[in-house]
Chimera marker file (.cmm) of the C-alpha trace (Angstrom):
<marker_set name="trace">
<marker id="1" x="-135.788" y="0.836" z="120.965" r="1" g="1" b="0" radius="0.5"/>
<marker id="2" x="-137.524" y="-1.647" z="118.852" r="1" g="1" b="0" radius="0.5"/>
<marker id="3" x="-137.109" y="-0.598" z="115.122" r="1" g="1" b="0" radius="0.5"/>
<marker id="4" x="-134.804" y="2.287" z="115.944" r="1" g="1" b="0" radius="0.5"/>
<marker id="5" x="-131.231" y="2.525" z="115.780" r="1" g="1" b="0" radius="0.5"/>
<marker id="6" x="-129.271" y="5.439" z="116.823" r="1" g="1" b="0" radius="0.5"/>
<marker id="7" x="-126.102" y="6.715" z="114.866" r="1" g="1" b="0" radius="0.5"/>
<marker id="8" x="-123.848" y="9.715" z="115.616" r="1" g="1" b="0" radius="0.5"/>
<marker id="9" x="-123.477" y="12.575" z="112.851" r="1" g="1" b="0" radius="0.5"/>
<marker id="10" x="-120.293" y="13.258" z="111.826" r="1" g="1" b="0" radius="0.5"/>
<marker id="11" x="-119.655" y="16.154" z="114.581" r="1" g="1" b="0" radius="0.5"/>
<marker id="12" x="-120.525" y="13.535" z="116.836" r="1" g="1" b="0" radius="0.5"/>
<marker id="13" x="-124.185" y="14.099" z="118.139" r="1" g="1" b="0" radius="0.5"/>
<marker id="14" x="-127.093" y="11.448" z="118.283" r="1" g="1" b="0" radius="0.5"/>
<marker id="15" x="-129.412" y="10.335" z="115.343" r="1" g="1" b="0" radius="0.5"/>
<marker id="16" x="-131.841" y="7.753" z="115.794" r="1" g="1" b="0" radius="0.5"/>
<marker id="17" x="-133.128" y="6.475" z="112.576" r="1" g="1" b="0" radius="0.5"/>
<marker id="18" x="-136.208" y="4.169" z="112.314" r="1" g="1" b="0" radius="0.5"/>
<marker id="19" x="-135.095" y="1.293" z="110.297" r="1" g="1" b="0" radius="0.5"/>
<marker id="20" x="-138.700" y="0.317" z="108.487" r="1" g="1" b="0" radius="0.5"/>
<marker id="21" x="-138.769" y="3.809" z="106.651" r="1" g="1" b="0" radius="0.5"/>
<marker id="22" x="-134.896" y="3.399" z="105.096" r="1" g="1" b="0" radius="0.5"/>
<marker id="23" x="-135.089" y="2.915" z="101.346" r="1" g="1" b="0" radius="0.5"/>
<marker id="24" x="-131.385" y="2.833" z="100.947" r="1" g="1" b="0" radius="0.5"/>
<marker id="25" x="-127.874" y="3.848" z="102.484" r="1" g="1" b="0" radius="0.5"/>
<marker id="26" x="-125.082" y="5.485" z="100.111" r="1" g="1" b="0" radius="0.5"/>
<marker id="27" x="-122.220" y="6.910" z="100.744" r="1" g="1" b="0" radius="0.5"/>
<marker id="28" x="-121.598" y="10.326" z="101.478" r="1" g="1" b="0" radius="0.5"/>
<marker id="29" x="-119.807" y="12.360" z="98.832" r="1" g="1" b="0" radius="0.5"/>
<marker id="30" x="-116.143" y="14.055" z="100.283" r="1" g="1" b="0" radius="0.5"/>
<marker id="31" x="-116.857" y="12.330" z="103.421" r="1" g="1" b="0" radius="0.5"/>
<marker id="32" x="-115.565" y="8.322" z="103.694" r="1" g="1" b="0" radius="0.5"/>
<marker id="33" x="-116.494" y="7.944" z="106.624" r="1" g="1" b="0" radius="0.5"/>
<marker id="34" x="-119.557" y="9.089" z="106.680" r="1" g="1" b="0" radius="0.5"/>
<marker id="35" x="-123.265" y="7.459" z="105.483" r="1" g="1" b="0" radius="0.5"/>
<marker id="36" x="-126.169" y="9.124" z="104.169" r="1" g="1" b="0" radius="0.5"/>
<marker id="37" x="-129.158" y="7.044" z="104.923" r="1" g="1" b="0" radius="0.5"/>
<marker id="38" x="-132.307" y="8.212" z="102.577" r="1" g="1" b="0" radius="0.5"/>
<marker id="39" x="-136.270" y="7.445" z="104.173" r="1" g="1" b="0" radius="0.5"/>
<marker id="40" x="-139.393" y="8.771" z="103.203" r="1" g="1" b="0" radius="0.5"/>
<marker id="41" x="-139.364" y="10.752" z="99.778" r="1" g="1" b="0" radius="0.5"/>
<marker id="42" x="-135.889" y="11.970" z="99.382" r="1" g="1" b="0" radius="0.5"/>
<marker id="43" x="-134.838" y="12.897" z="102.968" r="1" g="1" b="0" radius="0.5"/>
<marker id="44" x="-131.809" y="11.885" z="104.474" r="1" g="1" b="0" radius="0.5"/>
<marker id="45" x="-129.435" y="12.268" z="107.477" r="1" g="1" b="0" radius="0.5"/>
<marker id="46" x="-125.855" y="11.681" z="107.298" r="1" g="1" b="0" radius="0.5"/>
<marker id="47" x="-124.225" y="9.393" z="109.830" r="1" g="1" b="0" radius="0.5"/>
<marker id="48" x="-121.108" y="8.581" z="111.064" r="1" g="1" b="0" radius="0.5"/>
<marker id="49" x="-119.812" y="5.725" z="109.780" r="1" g="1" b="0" radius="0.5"/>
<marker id="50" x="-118.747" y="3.775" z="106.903" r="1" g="1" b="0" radius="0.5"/>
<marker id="51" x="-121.189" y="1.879" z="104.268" r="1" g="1" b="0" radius="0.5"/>
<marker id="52" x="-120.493" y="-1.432" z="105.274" r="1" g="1" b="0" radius="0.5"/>
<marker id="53" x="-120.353" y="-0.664" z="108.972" r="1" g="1" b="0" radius="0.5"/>
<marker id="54" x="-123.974" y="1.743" z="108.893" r="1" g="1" b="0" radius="0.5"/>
<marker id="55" x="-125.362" y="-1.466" z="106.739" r="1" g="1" b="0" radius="0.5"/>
<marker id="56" x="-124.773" y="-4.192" z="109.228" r="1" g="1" b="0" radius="0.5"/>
<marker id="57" x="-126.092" y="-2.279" z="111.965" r="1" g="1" b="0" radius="0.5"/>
<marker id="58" x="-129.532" y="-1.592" z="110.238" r="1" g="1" b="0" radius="0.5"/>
<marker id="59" x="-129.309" y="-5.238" z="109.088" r="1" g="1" b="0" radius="0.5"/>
<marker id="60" x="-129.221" y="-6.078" z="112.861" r="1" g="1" b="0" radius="0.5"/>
<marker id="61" x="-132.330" y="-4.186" z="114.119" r="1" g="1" b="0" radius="0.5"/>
<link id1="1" id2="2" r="1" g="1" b="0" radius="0.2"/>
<link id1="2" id2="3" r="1" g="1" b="0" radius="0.2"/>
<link id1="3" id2="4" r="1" g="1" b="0" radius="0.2"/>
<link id1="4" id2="5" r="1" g="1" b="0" radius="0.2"/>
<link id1="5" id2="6" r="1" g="1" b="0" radius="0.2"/>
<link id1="6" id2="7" r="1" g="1" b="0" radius="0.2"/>
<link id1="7" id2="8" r="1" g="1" b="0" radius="0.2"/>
<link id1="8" id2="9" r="1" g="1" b="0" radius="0.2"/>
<link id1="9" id2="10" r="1" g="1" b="0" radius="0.2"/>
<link id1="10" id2="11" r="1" g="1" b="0" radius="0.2"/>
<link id1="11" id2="12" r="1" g="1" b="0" radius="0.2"/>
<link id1="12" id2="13" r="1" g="1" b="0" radius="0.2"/>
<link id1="13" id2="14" r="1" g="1" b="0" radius="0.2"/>
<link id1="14" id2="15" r="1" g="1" b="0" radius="0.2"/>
<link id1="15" id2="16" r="1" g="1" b="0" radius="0.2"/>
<link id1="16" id2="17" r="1" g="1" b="0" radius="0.2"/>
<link id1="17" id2="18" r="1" g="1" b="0" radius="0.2"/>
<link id1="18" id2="19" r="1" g="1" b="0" radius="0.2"/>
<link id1="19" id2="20" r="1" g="1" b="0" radius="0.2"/>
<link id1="20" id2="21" r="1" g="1" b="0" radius="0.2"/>
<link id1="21" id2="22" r="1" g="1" b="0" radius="0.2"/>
<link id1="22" id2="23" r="1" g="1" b="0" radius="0.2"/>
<link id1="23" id2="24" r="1" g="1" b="0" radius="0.2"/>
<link id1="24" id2="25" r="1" g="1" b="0" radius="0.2"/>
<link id1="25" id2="26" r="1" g="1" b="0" radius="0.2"/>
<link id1="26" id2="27" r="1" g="1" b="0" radius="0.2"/>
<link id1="27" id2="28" r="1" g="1" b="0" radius="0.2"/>
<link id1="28" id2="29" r="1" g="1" b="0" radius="0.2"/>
<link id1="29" id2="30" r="1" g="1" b="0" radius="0.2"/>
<link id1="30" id2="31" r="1" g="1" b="0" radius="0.2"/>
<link id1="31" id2="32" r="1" g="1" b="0" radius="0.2"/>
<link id1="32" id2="33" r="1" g="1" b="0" radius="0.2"/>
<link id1="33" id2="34" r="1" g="1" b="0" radius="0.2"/>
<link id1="34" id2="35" r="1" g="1" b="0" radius="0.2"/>
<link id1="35" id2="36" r="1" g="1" b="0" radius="0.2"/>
<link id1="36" id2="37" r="1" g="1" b="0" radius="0.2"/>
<link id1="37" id2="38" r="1" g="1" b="0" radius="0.2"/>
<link id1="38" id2="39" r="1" g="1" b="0" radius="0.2"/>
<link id1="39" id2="40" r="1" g="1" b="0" radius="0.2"/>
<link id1="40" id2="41" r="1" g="1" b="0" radius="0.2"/>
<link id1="41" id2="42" r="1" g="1" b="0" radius="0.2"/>
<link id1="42" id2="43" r="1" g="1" b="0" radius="0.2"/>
<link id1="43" id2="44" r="1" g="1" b="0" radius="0.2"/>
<link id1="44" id2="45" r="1" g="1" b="0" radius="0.2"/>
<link id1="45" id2="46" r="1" g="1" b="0" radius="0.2"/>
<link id1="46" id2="47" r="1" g="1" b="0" radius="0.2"/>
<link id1="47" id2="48" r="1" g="1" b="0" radius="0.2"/>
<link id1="48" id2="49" r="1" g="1" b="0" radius="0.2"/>
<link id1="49" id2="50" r="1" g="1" b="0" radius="0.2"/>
<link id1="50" id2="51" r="1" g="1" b="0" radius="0.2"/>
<link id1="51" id2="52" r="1" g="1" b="0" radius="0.2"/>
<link id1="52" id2="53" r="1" g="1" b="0" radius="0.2"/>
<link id1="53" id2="54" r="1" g="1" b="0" radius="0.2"/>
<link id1="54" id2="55" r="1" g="1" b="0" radius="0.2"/>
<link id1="55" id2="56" r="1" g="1" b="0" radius="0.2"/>
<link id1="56" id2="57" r="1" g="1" b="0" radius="0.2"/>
<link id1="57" id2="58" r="1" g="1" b="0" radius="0.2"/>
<link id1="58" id2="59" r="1" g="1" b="0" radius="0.2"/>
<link id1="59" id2="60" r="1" g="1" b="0" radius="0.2"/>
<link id1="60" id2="61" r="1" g="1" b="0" radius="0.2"/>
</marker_set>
């Protein structure tokens, strides 16, 4: 999947997240390990993960 990388949400199902339209990753508040990764205008979905791990893998791809 060129330019998409697939995540799991925190209950565990697939998210596949198109790297060129991330604008940033933060961490997701109560949650450590979990990543919200924001794209277009706001939107975000929350993977599983920490920051540093959910960083490295876009930074990959």
């Amino acid at each position: 999947m060129n330019g998409y990388v697939e995540f799991q949400s925190p209950e565990g199902d697939p998210v596949v997240v198109n790297v060129n339209r991330v604008n940033y990753v933060r961490r997701f508040k109560g949650w450590n390990d979990a990543s919200a990764v924001n794209f277009e205008k706001g939107n975000y979905v929350v993977v599983k993960g920490n920051l540093p791990a959910v960083m490295k893998v876009l930074a990959e791809e």
